[in-house]
Residue, then its C-alpha position, 0 to 999 in steps of 0.5 A: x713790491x716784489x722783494x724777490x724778484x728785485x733780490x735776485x736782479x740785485x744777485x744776477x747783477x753782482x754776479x755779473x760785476x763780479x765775472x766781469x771783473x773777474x775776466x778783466x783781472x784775468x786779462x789784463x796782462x798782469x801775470x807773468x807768463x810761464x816759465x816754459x814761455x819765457x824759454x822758448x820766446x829766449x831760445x827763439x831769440x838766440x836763433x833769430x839773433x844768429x840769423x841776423x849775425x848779431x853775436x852780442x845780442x846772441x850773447x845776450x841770451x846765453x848764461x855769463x859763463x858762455x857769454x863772450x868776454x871780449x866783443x868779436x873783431x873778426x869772424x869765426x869760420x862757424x859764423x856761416x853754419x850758425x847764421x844758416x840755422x833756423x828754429x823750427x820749435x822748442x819741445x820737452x820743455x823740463x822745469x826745475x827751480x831756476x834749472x831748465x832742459x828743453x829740446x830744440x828742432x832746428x835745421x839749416x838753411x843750406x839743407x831744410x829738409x834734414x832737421x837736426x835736434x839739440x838737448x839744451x839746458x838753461x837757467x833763470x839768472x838775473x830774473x830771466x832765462x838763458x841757455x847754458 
């Protein structure tokens, strides 16, 4: 019998078990994804939420302090502009505790062709990030 032959299948194989379990803790979903995720998944849904002219739910993206106190009974005369807007991406994402900035590029469905930038700052509140 050849105990070193059969001890290195034994430690080929637990190495293998042991990358193997490796790989499925690591993806199985269970982190949470990153704080610069989080913000431009946030900031994404704030635009689509815009488009689709559904202000509570923009609302629900924004700090309480921006949110609306009472819901909205009549449109705004921005409602077009806002509701045209279209986000082409989140950049210089800037990560510091539960404070955040992050540049959007965006422009409007009126004129694609003139993208527009816009410094936004955000914060973690209840457990999640919204722009402020």
């Amino acid at each position: 019998m050849n105990f070193a032959g059969t001890r290195g299948r034994q430690t080929l194989a637990a190495m293998t078990l042991v990358g193997a379990l490796t790989a499925v803790v690591g993806c199985s979903g269970d982190s949470e994804p990153s704080a610069e995720s989080q913000i431009s998944a946030v900031v994404g849904q704030g635009f689509e939420f815009m488009a689709e002219r559904d202000w509570e739910a923009v609302d629900s993206t924004q700090c309480s302090s921006m949110r609306s106190e009472s819901p909205r009974v009549e449109e705004s005369p921005f409602d077009d502009a806002l509701a045209s807007l279209r986000l082409d991406g989140v950049e210089n994402i800037v990560v510091n505790g539960d404070s955040a900035t992050a540049n959007t590029r965006h422009y409007s469905t009126e004129d694609p062709s003139e993208m527009m930038r816009e410094d936004i700052t955000l914060i973690k509140e209840n457990g999640a990030w919204v722009v402020c």
